[in-house]
C-alpha positions as CSV (number, residue, x, y, z in Angstrom):
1,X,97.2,163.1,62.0
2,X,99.8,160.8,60.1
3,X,97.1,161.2,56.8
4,X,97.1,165.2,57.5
5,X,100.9,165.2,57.5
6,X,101.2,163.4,54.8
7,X,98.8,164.9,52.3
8,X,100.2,168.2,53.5
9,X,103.5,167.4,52.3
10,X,102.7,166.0,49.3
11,X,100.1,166.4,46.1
12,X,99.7,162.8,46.0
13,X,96.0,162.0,45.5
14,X,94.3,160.6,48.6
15,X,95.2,156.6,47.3
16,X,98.3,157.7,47.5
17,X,98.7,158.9,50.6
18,X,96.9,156.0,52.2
19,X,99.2,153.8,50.2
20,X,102.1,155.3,51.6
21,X,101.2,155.2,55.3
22,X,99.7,151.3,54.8
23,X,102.8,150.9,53.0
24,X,105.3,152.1,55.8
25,X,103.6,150.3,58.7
26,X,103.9,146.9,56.6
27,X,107.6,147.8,56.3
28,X,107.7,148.5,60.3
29,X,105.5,145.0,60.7
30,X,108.3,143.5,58.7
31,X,110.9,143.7,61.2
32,X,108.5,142.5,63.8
33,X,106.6,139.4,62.2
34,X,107.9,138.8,58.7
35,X,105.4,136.3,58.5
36,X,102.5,138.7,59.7
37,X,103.8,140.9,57.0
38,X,104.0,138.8,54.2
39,X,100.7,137.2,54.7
40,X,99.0,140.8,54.3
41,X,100.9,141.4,51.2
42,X,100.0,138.5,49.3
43,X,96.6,138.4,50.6
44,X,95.8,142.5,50.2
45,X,98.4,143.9,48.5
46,X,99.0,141.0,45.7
47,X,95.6,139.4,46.0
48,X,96.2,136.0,46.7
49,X,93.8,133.6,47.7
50,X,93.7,131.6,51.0
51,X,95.0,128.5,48.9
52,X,97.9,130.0,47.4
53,X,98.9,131.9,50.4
54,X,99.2,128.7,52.8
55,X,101.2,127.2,49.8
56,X,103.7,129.8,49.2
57,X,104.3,130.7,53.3
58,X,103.8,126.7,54.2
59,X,100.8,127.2,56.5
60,X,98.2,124.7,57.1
61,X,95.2,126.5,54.5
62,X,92.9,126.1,57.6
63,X,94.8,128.5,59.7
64,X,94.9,131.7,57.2
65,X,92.0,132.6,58.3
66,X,92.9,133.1,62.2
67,X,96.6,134.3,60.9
68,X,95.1,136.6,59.1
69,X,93.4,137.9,61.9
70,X,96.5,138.2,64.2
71,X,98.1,140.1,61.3
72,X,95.6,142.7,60.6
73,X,95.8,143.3,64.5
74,X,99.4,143.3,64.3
75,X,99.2,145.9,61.5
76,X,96.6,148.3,63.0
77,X,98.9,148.4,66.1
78,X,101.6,149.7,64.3
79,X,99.5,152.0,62.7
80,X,98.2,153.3,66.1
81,X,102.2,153.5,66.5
82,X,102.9,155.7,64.1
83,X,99.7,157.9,64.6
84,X,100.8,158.1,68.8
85,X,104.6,159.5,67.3
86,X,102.8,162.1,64.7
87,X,101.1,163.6,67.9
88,X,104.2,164.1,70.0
């Protein structure tokens, strides 16, 4: 429902649109778990590696891995969120 909406709104091309929704639930994640949100940009968004990521949030590298988990979980739940408040 939220990618109907938003594709019927706008002539963006479906990247776009996906962007924009992935985009807004990392900027409702933010206020939640900065950390959560911050680890999925640099990782997905900016590409990062596991290495660089641990360095530039101060993690231990060996738990990016299971943070990264967490915040993808984090992230769909918002998502699920947002899709819930499109149907109402």
């Amino acid at each position: 429902m939220i990618y109907q909406s938003k594709a019927y709104s706008s002539s963006a091309a479906p990247r776009r649109v996906t962007d924009a929704i992935l985009e807004e639930a990392l900027l409702r994640l933010t206020g939640r778990d900065p950390d959560s949100a911050a680890l999925i940009r640099l990782r997905f968004f900016d590409n990062q590696g596991t290495d660089e990521v641990a360095r530039r949030l101060a993690f231990a590298e060996s738990t990016i891995f299971a943070k990264q988990n967490v915040a993808i979980r984090s992230l769909a739940s918002v998502v699920h969120e947002m899709e819930q408040s499109a149907w109402k």
